[in-house]
C-alpha positions in Angstrom: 102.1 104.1 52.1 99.8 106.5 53.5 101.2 109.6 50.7 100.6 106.3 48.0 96.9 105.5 48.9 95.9 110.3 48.9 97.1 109.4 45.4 95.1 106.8 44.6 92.4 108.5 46.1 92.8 111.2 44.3 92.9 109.4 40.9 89.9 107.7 41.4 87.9 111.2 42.6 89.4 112.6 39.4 88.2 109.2 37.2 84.7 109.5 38.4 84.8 113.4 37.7 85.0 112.6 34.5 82.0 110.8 34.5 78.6 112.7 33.2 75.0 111.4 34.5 71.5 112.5 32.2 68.4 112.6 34.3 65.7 114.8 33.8 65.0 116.4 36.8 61.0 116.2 37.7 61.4 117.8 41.2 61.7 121.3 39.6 58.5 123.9 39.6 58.1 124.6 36.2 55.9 124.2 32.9 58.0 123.3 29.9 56.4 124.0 26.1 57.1 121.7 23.6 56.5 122.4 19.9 57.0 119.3 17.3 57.2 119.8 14.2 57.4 116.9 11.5 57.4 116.2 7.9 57.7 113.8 5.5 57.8 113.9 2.0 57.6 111.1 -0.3 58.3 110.4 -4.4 57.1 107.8 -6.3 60.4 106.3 -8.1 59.2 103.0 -9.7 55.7 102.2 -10.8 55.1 99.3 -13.3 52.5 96.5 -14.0 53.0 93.3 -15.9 51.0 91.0 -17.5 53.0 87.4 -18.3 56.0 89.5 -18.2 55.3 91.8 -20.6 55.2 95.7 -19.1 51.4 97.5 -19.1 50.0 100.5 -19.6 49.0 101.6 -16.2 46.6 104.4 -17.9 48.1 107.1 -15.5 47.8 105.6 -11.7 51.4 105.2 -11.5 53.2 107.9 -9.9 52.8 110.6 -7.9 54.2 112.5 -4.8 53.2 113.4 -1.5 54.2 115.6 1.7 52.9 115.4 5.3 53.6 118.0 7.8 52.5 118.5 11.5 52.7 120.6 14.2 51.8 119.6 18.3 52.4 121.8 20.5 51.8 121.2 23.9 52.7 121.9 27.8 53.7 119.6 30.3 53.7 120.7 34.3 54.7 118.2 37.3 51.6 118.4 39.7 53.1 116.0 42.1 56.2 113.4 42.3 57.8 110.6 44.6 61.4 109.5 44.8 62.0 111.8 42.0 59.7 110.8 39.7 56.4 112.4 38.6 53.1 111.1 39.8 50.5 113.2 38.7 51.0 115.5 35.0 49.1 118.0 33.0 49.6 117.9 29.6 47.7 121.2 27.7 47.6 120.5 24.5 47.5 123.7 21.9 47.7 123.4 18.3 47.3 119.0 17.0 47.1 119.8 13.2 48.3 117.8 9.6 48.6 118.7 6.4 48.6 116.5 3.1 49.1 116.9 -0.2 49.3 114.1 -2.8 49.9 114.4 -6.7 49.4 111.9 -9.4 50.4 112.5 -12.7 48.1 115.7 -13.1 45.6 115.4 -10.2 46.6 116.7 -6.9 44.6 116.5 -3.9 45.1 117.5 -0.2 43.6 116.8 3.2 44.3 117.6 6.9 43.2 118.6 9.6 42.8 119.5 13.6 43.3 116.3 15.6 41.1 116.1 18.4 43.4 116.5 21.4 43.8 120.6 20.0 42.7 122.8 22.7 42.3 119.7 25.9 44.4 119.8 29.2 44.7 116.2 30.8 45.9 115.6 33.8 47.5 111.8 34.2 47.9 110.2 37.4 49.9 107.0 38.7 47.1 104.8 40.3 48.3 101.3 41.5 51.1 101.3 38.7 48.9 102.4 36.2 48.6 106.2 34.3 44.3 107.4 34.7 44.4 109.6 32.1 41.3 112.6 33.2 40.1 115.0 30.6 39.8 118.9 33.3 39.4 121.2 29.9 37.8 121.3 26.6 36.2 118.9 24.8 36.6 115.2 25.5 37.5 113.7 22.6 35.2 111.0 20.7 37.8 108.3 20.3 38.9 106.4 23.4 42.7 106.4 21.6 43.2 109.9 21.9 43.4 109.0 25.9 46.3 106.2 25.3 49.8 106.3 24.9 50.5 109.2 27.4 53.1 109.0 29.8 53.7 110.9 33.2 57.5 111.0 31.7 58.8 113.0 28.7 59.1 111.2 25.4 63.0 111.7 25.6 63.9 109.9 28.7 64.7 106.8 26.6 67.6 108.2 25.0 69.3 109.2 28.2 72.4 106.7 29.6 70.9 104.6 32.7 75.0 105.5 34.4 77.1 108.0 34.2 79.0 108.7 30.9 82.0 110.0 29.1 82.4 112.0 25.9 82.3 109.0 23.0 80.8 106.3 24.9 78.0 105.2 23.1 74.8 103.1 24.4 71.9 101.4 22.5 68.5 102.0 22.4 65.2 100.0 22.7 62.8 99.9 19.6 60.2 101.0 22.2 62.4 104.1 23.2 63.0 105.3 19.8 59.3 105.0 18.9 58.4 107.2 21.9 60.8 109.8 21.1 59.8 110.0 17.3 56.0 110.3 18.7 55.0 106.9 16.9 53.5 105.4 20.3 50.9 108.7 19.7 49.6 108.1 17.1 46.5 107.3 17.6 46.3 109.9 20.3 47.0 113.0 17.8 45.7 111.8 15.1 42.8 108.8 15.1 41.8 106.6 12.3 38.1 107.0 11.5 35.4 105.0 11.8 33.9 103.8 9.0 31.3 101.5 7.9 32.3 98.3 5.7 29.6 95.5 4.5 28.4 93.8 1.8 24.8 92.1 1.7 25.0 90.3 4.7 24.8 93.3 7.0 27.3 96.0 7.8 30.1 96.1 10.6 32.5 99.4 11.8 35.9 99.0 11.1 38.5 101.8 11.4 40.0 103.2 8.3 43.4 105.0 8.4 43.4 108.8 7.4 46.0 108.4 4.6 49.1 108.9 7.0 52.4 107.8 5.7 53.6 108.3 9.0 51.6 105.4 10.3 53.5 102.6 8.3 56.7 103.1 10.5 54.7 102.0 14.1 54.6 98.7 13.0 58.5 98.8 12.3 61.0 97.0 14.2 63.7 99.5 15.5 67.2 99.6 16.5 69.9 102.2 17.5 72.5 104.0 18.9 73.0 107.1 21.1 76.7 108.6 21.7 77.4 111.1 24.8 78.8 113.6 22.3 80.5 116.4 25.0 78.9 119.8 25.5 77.6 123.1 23.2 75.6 125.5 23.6 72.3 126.5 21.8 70.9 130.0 22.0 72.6 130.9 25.1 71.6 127.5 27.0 74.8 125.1 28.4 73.8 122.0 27.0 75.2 118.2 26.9 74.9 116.9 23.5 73.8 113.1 22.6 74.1 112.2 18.9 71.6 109.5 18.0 71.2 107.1 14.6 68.2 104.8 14.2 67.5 102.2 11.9 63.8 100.5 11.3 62.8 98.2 8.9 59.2 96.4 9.1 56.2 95.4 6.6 53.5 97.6 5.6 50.0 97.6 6.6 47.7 95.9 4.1 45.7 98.6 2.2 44.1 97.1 -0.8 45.9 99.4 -3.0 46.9 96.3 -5.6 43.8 94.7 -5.3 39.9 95.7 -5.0 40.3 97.9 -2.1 42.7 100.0 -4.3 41.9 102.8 -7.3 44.0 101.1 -9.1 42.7 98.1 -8.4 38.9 99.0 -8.7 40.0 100.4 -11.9 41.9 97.6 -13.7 38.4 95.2 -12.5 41.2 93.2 -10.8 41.2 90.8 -7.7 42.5 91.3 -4.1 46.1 90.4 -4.2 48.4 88.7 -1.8 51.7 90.3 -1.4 55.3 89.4 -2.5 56.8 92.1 -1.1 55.9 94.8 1.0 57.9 96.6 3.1 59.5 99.9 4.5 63.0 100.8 6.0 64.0 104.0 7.3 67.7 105.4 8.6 67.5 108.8 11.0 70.0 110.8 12.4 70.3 113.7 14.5 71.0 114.7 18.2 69.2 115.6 22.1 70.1 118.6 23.7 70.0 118.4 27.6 70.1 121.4 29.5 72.7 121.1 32.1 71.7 123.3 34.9 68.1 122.7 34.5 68.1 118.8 33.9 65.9 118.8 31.1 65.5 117.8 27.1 66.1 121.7 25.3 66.0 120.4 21.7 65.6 117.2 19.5 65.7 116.8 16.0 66.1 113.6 13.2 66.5 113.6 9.7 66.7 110.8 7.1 65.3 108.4 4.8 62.2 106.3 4.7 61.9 104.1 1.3 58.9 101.4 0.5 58.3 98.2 -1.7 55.0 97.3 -2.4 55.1 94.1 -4.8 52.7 92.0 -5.9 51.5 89.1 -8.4 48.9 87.3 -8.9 46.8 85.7 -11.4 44.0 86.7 -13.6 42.3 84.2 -15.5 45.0 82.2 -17.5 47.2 85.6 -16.7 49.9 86.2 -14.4 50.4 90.0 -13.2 53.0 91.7 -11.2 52.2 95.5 -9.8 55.4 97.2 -8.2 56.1 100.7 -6.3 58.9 101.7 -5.2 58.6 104.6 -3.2 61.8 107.4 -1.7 61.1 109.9 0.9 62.8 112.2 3.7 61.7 112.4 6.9 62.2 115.5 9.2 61.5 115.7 12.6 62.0 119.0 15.4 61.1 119.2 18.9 61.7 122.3 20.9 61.3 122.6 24.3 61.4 125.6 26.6 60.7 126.5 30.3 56.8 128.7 30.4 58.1 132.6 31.0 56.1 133.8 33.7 
């Protein structure tokens, strides 16, 4: 009996051996440099207009192309923690910067810019439950968003298993996790709509008009997904535990104008502001997270995939019905690379 139960013992130390736990480790003296790079490129594929059924010539604003790419770079210290997790973070932000360019037919145009987060430290604090978010270097920025959406934990944390793990088991993930990870939940932090006047003869009121990201129409997406323990690797000389994820998002777009007044295309064709049929955007990512095994921290995480849109619309003018549709197919790249500060 006594020879059966060392066996059974034995078994079940050797079963939970096999097991792998994922927690970032937040007790450790160290500053870790993350550098995200993203970008998304998108190509017009259908573009037509319709009047009673009968295609239009859209006089060239059909079309076109476009490509965003950014780059945040930042570094994130522990300044104090409880039970493990942190309670007081610096986040130093170096270079917030985007890049645009858009084409139609033969006009291309590009914009960009320094978000206003480039060059700040803040230092976030858990006070009564809640992150105080303090600006201690450079210039406070002008919008109150740029102070939101920061968390005392890294963005990654949402991927990890809440148990231990073995290689193939697989685990899903929360919209709100996968939009943290991607950087969606920052937005408005890196990269602020501006505020702009809108009126008419009645007086004038500030509204906040979006900068032209394309980025911005996947916040509002619902997400789902999955994340797979996928064994370990190694990546430039770092033991690592790998964890394969896949997300999915589909959602509506935010209301631009661009079918109806509010729009170029719009303005141009004298036409009035039109409700939408359809008008929506999907996306399908892919990729994996690194996790450092002796260090107990993210070491690299990088998606790729599609994002596709729909706008389509109809309504009527005069005795007229018209129908505007785009149809728009993109790739969407995203990198993050972190790294402990060399001394």
């Amino acid at each position: 009996m006594k020879s059966l139960l060392l066996l059974a013992s034995a078994s079940t130390l050797a079963a939970a051996a096999l097991g792998t736990s994922l927690q970032t480790d937040y007790t450790q003296t160290r500053s870790l440099v993350m550098t995200a790079t993203t970008s998304l490129e998108m190509e017009t594929t259908v573009s037509t207009m319709e009047v009673d059924g009968e295609p239009v010539d859209r006089g060239g604003f059909g079309g076109g192309a476009s490509l965003e790419e950014r780059t945040v770079e930042q570094t994130y210290q522990v300044l104090a923690h409880s039970e493990g997790k942190p309670t007081k973070v610096r986040r130093a932000f170096g270079t917030v910067t985007r890049a645009t360019t858009s084409e139609t037919g033969d006009r291309t145009s590009e914009g960009g810019g320094d978000g206003p987060l480039a060059g700040v430290v803040l230092e976030l604090t858990l006070e009564d439950g809640e992150t105080a978010v303090e600006v201690v270097d450079g210039s406070e920025p002008d919008q109150e968003s740029c102070l939101e959406g920061h968390g005392l934990t890294l963005a990654f944390d949402g991927l990890l298993p809440e148990g231990e793990v073995e290689a193939d088991e697989s685990w899903e993930l929360s919209s709100e996790a996968i939009q943290r990870a991607l950087g969606l939940d920052r937005e408005d932090a890196y990269f602020p709509r501006e505020e702009a006047d809108q009126g008419d003869e009645g007086g004038r009121r500030r509204g906040r008009r979006d900068r032209g990201s394309a980025l911005r129409s996947l916040i509002g997406a619902e997400w789902e997904g999955e994340a797979t323990f996928q064994g370990e690797t190694d990546h430039d000389g770092v033991a690592c535990y790998a964890i394969g994820v896949e997300f999915e998002a589909s959602g509506e777009l935010p209301e631009t104008g661009g079918f109806g007044r509010g729009g170029r295309g719009g303005r141009a064709l004298g036409l009035p502001a039109a409700p939408a049929a359809e008008n929506t955007i999907t996306a399908e990512l892919e990729g994996r997270l690194l996790f450092s095994k002796e260090d107990g921290r993210p070491v690299l995480f990088e998606v790729e995939g599609s994002v596709s849109t729909v706008r389509d619309n109809e309504f009527e003018r005069g005795e007229s019905m018209m129908r505007m549709r785009s149809e728009q197919e993109g790739t969407l790249e995203l990198r993050v690379e972190i790294a402990v500060e060399s001394e």
